[in-house]
SEZA-265150 format. One line per 8 residues: number of its first residue (from 1); their letters; for each residue z, x, y of C-alpha. Coordinates in nm, 4 decimals. Layout:
BEGIN
NUM) a) Z,X,Y  ...;
***
This chain:
BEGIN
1) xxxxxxxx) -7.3365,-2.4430,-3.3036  -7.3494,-2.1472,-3.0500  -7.1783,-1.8524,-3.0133  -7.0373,-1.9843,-2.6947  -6.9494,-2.2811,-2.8499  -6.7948,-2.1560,-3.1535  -6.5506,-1.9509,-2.9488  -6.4828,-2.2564,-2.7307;
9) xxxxxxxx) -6.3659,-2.4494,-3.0592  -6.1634,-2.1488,-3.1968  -5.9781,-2.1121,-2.8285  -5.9165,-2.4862,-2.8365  -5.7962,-2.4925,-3.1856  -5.5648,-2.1909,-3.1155  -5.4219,-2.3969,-2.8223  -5.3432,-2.7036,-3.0562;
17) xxxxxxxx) -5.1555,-2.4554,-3.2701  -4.9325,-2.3550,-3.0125  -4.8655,-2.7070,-2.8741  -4.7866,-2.8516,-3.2107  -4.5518,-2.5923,-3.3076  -4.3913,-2.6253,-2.9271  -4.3493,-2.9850,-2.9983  -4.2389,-3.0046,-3.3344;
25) xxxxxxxx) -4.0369,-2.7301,-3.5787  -4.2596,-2.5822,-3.8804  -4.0843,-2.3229,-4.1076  -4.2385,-2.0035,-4.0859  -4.2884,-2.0240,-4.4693  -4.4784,-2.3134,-4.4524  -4.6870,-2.1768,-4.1619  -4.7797,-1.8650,-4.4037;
33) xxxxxxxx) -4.8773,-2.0815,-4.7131  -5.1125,-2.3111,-4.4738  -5.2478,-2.0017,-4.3531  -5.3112,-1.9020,-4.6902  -5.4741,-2.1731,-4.8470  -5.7410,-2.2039,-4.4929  -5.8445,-1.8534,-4.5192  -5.9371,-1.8932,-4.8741;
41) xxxxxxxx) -6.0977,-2.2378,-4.8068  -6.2493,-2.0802,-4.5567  -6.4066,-1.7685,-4.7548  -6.4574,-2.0530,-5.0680  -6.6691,-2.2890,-4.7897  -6.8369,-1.9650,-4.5547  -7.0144,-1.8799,-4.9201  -7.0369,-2.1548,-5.1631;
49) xxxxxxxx) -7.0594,-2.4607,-4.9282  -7.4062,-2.6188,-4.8549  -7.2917,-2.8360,-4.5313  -7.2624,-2.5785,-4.2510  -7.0075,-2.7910,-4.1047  -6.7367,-2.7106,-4.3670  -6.6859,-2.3961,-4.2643  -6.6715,-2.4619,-3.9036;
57) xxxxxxxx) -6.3832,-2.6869,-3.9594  -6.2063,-2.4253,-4.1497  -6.2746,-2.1613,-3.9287  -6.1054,-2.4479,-3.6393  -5.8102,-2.4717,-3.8646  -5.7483,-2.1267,-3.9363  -5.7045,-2.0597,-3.5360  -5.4691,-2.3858,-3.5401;
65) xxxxxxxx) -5.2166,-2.2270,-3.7937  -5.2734,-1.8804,-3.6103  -5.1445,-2.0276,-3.2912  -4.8697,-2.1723,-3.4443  -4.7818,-1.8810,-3.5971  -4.7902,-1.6825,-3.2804  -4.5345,-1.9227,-3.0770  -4.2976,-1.8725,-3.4066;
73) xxxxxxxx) -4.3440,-1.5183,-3.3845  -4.2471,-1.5488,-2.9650  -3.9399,-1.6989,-3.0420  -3.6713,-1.5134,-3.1442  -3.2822,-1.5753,-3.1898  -3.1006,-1.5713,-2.8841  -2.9339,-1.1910,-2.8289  -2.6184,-1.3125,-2.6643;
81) xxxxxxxx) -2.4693,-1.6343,-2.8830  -2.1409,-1.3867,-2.9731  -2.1309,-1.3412,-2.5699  -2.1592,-1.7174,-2.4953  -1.8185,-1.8228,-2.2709  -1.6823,-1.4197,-2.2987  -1.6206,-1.1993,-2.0194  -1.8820,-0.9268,-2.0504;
89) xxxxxxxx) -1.9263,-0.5833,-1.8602  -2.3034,-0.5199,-1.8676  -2.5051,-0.1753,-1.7478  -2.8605,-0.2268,-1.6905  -3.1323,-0.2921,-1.4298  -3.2849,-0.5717,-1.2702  -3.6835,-0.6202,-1.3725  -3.8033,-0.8716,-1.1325;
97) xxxxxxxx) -3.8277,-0.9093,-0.7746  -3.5030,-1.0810,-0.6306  -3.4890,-1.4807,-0.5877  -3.3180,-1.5222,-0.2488  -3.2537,-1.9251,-0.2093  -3.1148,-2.0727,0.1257  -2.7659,-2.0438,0.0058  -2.7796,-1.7573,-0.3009;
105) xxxxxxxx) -3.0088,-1.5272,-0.4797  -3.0700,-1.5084,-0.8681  -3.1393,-1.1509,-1.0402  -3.3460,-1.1362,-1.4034  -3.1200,-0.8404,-1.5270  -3.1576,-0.6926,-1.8539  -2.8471,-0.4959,-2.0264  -2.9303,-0.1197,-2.1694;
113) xxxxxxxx) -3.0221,-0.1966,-2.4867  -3.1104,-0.5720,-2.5074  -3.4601,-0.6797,-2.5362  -3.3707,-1.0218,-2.3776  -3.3071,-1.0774,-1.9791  -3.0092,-1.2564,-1.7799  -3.0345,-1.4866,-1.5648  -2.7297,-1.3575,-1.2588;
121) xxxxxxxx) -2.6817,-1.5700,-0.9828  -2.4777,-1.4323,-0.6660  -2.3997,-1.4663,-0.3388  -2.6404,-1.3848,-0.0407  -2.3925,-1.1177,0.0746  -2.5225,-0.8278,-0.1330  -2.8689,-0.6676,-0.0789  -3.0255,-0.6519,-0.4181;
129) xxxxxxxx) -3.4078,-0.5147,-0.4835  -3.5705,-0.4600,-0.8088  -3.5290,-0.1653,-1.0063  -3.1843,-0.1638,-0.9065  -2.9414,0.0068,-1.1603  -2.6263,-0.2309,-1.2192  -2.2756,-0.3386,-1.3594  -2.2487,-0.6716,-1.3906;
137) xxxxxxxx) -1.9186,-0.8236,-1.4756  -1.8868,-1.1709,-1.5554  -1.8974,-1.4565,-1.7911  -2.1935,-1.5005,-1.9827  -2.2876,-1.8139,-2.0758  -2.5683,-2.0931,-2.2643  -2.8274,-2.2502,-2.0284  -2.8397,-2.6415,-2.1490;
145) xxxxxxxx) -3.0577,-2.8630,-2.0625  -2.9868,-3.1773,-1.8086  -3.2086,-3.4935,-1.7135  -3.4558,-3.4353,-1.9888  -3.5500,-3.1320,-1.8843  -3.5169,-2.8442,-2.1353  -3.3587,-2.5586,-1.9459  -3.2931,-2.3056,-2.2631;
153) xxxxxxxx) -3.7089,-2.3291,-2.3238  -3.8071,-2.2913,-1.9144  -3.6324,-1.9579,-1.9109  -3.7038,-1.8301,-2.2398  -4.0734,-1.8319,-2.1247  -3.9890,-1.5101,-1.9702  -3.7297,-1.4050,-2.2227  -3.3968,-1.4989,-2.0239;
161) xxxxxxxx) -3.1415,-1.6091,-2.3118  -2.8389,-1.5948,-2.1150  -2.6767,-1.6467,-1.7727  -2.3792,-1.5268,-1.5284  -2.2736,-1.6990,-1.2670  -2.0925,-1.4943,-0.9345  -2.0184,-1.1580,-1.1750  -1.8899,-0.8751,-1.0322;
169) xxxxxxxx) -2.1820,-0.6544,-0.9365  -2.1845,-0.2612,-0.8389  -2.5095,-0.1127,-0.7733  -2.5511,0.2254,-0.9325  -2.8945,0.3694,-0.8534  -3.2092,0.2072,-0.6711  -3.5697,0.2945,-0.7722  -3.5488,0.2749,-1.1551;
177) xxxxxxxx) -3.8038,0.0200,-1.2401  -4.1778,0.0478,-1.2397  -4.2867,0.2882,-0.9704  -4.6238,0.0693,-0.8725  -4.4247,-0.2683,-0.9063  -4.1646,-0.1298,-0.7019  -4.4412,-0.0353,-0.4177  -4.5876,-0.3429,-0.4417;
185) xxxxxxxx) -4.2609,-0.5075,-0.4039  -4.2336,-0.2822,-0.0690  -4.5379,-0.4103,0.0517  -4.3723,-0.7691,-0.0154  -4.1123,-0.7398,0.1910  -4.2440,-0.5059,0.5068  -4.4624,-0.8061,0.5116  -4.1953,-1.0737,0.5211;
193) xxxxxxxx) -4.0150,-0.8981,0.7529  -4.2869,-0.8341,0.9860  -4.3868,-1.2386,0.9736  -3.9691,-1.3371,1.0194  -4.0022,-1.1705,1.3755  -4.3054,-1.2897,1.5217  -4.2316,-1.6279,1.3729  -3.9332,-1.8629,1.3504;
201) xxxxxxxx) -3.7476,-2.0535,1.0896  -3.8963,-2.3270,0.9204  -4.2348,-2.2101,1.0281  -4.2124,-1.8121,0.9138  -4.0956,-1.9797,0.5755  -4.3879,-2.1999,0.5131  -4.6587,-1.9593,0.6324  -4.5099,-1.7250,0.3826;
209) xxxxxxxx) -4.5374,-2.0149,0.1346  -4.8973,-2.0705,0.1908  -5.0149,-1.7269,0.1953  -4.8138,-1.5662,-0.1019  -4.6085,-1.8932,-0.2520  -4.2365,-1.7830,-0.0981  -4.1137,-2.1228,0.0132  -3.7694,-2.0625,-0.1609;
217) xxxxxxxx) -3.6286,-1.9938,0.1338  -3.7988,-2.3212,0.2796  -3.4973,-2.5938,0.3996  -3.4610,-2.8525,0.1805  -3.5864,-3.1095,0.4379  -3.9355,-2.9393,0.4586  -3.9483,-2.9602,0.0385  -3.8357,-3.2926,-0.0099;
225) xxxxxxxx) -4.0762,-3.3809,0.2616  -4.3769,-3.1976,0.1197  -4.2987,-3.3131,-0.1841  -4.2945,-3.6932,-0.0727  -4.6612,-3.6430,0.0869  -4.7844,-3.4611,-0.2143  -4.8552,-3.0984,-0.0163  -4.6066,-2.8721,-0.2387;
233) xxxxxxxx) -4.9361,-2.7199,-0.3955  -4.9757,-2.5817,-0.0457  -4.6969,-2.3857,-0.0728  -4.6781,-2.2669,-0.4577  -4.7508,-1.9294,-0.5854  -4.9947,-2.1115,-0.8661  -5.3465,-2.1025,-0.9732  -5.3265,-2.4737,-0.8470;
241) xxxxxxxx) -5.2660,-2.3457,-0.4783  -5.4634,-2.0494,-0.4964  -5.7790,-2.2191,-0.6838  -5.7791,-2.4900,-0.3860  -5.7814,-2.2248,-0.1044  -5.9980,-1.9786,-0.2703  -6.2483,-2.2944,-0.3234  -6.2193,-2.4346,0.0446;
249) xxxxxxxx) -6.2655,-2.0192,0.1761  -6.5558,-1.9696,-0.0723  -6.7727,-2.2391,0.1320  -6.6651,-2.1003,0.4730  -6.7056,-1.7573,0.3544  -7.0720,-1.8237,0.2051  -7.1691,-1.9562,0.5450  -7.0686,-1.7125,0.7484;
257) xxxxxxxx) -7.1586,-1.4143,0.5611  -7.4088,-1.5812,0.2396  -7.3254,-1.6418,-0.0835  -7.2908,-1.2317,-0.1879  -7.1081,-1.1128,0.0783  -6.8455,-1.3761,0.0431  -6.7774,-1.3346,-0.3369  -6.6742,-0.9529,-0.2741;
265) xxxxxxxx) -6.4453,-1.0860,0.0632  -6.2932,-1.3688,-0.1832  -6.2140,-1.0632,-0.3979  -6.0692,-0.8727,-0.1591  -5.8581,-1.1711,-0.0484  -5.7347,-1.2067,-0.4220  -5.6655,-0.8806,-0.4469  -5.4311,-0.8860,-0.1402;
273) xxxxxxxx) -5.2973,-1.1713,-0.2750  -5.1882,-0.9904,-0.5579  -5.0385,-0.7324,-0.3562  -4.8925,-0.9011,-0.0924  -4.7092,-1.1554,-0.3583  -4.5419,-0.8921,-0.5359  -4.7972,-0.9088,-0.8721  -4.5641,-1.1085,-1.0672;
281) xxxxxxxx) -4.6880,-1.2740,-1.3889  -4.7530,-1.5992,-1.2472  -4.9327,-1.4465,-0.9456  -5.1934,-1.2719,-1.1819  -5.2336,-1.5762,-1.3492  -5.3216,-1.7230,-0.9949  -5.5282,-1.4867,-0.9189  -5.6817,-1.4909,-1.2740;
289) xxxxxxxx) -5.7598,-1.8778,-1.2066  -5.9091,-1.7826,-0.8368  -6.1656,-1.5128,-1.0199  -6.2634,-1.7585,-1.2263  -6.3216,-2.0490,-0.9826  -6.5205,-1.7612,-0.8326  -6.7540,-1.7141,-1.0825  -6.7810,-2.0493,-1.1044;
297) xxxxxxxx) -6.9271,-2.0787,-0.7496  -7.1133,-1.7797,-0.7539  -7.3610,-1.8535,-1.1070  -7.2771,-2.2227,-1.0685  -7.3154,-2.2222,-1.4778  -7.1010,-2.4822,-1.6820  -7.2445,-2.3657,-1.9550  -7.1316,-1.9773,-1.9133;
305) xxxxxxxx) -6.8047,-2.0185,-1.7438  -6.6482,-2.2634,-1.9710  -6.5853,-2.0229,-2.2494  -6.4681,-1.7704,-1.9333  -6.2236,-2.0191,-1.8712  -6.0702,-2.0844,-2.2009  -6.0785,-1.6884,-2.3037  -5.8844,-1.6526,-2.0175;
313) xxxxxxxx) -5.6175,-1.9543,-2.1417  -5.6590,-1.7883,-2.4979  -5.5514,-1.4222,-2.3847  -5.2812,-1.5626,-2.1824  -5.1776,-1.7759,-2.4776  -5.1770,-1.4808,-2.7165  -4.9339,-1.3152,-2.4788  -4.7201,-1.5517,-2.3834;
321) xxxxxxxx) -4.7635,-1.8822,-2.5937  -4.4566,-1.9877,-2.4350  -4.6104,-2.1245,-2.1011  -4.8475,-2.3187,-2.2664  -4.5599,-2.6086,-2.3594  -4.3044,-2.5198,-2.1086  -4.4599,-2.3845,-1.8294  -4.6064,-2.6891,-1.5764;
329) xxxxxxxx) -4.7032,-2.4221,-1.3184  -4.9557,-2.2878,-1.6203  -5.0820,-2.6719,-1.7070  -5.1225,-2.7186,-1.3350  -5.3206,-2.3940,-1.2880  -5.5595,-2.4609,-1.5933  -5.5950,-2.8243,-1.4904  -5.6886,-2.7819,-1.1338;
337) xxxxxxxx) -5.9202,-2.4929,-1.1914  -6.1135,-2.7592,-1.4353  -6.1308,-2.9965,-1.2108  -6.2732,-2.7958,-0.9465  -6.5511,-2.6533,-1.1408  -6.6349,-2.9655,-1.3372  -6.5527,-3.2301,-1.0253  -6.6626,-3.0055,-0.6960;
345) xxxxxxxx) -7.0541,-2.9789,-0.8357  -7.0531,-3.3407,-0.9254  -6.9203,-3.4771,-0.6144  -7.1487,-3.2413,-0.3799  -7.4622,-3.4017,-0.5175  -7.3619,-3.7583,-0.4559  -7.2570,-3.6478,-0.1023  -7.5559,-3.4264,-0.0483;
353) xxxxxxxx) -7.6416,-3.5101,0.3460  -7.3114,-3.5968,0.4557  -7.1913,-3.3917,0.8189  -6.9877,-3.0457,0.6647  -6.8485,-2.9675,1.0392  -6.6188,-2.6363,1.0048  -6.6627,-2.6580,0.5860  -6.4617,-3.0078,0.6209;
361) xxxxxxxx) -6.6159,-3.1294,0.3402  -6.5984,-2.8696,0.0801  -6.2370,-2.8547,0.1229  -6.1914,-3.2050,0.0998  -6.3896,-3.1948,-0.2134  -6.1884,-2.9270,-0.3943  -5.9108,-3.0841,-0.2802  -5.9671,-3.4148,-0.4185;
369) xxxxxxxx) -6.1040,-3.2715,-0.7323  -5.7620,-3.0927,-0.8093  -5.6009,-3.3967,-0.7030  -5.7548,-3.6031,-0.9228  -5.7409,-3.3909,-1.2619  -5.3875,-3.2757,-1.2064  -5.2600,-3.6201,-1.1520  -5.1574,-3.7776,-1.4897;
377) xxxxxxxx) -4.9716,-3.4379,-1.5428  -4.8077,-3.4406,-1.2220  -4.6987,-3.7777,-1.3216  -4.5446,-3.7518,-1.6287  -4.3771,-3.4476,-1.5547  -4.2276,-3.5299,-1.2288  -4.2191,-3.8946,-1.2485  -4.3575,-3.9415,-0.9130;
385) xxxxxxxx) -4.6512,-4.0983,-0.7410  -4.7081,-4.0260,-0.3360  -4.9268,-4.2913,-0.1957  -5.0094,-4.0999,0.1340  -5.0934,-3.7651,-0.0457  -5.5526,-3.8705,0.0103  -5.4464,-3.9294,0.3696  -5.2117,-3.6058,0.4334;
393) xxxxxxxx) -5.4461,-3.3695,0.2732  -5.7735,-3.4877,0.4366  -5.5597,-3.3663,0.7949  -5.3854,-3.1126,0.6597  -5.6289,-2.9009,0.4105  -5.9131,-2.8097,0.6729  -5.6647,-2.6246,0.8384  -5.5014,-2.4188,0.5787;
401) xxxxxxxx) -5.7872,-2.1481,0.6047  -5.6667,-2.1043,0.9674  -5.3069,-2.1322,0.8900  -5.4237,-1.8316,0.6566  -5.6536,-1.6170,0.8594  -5.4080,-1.6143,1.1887  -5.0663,-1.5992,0.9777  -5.2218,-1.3080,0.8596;
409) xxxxxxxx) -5.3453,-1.1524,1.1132  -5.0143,-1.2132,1.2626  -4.9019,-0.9332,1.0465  -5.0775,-0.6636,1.2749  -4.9370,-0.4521,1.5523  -5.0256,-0.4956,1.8873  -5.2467,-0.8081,1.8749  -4.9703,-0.9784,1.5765;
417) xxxxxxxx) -4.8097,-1.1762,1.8515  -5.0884,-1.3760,2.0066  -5.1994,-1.4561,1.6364  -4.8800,-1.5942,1.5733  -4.8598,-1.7787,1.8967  -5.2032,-1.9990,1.7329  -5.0084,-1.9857,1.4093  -4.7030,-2.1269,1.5354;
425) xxxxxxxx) -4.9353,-2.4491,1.6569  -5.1336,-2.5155,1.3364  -4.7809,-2.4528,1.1479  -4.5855,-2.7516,1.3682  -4.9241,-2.9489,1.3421  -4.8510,-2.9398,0.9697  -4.4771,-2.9831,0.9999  -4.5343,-3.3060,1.2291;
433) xxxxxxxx) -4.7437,-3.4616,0.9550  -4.5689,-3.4195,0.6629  -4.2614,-3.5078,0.8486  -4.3747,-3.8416,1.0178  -4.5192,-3.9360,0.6762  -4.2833,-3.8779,0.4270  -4.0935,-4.1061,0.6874  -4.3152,-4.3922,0.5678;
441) xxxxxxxx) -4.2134,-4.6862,0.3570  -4.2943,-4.6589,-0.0410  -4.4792,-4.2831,0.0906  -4.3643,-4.2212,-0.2720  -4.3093,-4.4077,-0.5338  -4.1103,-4.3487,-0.8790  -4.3515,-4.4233,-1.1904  -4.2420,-4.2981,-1.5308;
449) xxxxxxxx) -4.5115,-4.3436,-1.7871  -4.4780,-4.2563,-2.1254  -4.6588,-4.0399,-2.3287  -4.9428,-4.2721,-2.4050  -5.0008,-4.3928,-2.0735  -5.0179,-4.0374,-1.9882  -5.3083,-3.9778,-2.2378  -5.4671,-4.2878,-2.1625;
457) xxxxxxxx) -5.4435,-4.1772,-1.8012  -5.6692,-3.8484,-1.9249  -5.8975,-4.0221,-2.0802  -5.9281,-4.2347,-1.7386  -6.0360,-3.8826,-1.5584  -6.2695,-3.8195,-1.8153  -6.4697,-4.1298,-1.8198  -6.4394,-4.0611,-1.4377;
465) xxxxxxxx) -6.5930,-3.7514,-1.4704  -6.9453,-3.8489,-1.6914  -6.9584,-4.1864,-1.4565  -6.9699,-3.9286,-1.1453  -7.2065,-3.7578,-1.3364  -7.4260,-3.9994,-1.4635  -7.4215,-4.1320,-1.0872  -7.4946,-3.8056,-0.9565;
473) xxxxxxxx) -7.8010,-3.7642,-1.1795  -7.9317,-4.0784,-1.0654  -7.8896,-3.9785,-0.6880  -8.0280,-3.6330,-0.7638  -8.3620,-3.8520,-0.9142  -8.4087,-4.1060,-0.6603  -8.3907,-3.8626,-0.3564  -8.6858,-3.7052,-0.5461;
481) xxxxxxxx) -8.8718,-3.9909,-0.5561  -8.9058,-3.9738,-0.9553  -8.8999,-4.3506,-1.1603  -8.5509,-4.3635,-1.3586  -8.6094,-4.4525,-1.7467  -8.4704,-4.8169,-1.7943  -8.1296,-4.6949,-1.9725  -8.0335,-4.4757,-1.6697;
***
């Protein structure tokens, strides 16, 4: 086995580790005597064993306990169960950039002296930033889960134990966080601002969700109806999102400037991204997916950016094995990056020849490849199926680059205005659609499937995948005029 290979395995393995112990509770003393017993079998097989195989498998194992071991060592005991349904007076700061929803805003505070956050949710009255020096005075209580969803476990992904609902809340200093988080944050919101007043309500809203994932403050109507049409990856701060527009730009960008010049502009793009979005942990792991769909396109290697790919799920793993089990936006990010690099090669060879007017095509492509490897997941977590999502993205998704290049461009002084002005029509163009289709009978449809109809359902975009392949091969052959062996 390769080097390459061998890491693949142990990345894997480590993954399983973490899933298992997610899914099912092992006692830590039973994780350290498994450990135990590998390593030696592994040293015992590594020298005495004549079957190189042996040790390979051990080696495999070893990373499966490790992983396990690491979730058990994320988790710890929750820091406010003596707190739970007591008034509390709290002194700390908030750590995260402010959540402002249509009708509140939610602050991740954590209390001097507590390594675990709070989850505060208040009225839109009060102007809150991060780095903000508080009292909070309230109730704190237990998050619980509701409608099979596990509440407690979404938040303590990012260590929130606890929550307060409508406390009391005095601001005591400003500026104590992180001095380059709190610049970035700046950045943020000069940018918001500056796209609120050349645009208008819902349309500022979704541009911001496109370009940098806001769409909290997006009216419910607009979700429910992207939702129904299967376009809410349009507007999600996710490596999901940001993998599709990074690999319908990368084509455009290659075009118009060849294939070098347009992997340092997609860079530069991420990196505003990153900026622009505030450079929270889910928009690094965005941006970590879009670098790697980059590579992808630029050495066009399976072979080399496979193990890219899963040392990049490994290191995020080892740091937060958390997000692996109860983070969708993670499972949607590593999915859809996969299926663009695996899908988007395949499926340009079988449609090599066909009209790309404008980069049409490749964005259809990556679309469609995203689509397709994201959807059992989408499915069993959200229990719905949209029937017009092919037909909404094919006339919505070639104009997203726009929708991106003007909206931001909107941003500048002087000339802002008549970029927003083209905005503002590509935005209600994408409005319209949504809108008139989500008004469609059975535009979605409700399918739970359990979990084996959700693995069966992967195995179904595998054997996809090595039919499109095999297919592809052939086309690649008989458009070079070479005879096909008989079991081809």
């Amino acid at each position: 086995m390769s080097k390459s290979g061998m890491f693949v395995g142990i990345a894997i393995s480590f993954a399983a580790g973490v899933f298992l112990a997610s899914a099912a509770a092992f006692s830590r003393y039973y994780l350290f005597a498994a450990a135990a017993i590998l390593v030696a079998v592994f040293a015992f097989t590594f020298v005495f064993a004549k079957n190189r195989l042996a040790p390979v498998v051990a080696l495999f194992l070893v990373a499966a306990v490790f992983g396990a071991w690491r979730l058990q060592a994320a988790q710890k005991p929750n820091e406010y169960r003596e707190a739970f349904g007591q008034k509390q007076k709290l002194e700390g700061y908030i750590v995260e950039d402010v959540d402002i929803r249509t009708n509140f805003q939610m602050l991740t505070f954590r209390p001097k002296g507590r390594d675990q956050k709070i989850l505060i949710t208040t009225t839109k009255t009060g102007e809150y930033f991060y780095g903000d020096w508080i009292v909070a005075e309230g109730k704190v209580t237990q998050p619980e889960a509701f409608d099979d969803f596990n509440y407690p476990k979404y938040l303590e992904r990012y260590d929130v134990y606890a929550l307060m609902k409508y406390p009391k809340i005095l601001v005591l200093k400003n500026h104590q966080g992180n001095m380059f988080k709190d610049w970035l944050l700046q950045v943020k919101y000069a940018f918001i601002g500056r796209i609120n007043i050349v645009l208008k309500e819902p349309k500022s809203s979704l541009l911001l969700g496109i370009l940098i994932g806001a769409r909290k403050s997006l009216p419910q109507n607009v979700t429910d109806d992207f939702t129904t049409v299967g376009l809410s990856h349009v507007v999600a701060v996710s490596g999901y999102n940001i993998s599709i527009i990074i690999g319908a730009l990368g084509g455009l960008l290659a075009k118009l400037f060849g294939r070098k010049a347009s992997l340092w502009l997609s860079l530069l793009i991420i990196a505003g991204f990153v900026v622009i979005a505030g450079a929270s942990a889910s928009v690094i792991r965005a941006a970590l997916m879009g670098l790697l769909l980059l590579l992808s396109f630029r050495f066009g290697r399976l072979y080399a950016i496979t193990p890219s790919l899963c040392f990049a799920a490994f290191l995020m793993l080892l740091l937060n094995p958390k997000i692996l089990y109860w983070d969708v936006g993670f499972q949607l990010s590593f999915l859809a990056t996969m299926g663009i690099i695996y899908f988007v090669p395949v499926l340009e060879r079988l449609t090599d020849g066909w009209p790309n007017p404008l980069n049409t095509k490749s964005i259809l492509l990556t679309t469609m490849a995203a689509m397709v490897a994201t959807l059992p997941l989408i499915m069993f977590n959200f229990g719905r199926l949209s029937t017009v999502a092919p037909l909404v993205n094919i006339l919505v998704l070639p104009i997203i680059p726009e929708a991106m290049l003007f909206g931001f461009l909107s941003f500048l002084p002087f000339f802002g205005p008549g970029f927003a002005l083209i905005t503002d029509v590509i935005l209600t163009y994408i409005l319209t659609v949504s809108a008139r289709f989500a008004r469609l009978p059975y535009a979605s449809l409700e399918v739970e499937i359990s979990v084996w109809i959700f693995v069966l359902l992967i195995g179904v975009v595998l054997l996809a995948y090595f039919l499109l392949k095999r297919l592809s091969f052939r086309h690649r052959i008989e458009t070079a005029n070479v005879d096909l062996p008989r079991f081809l």
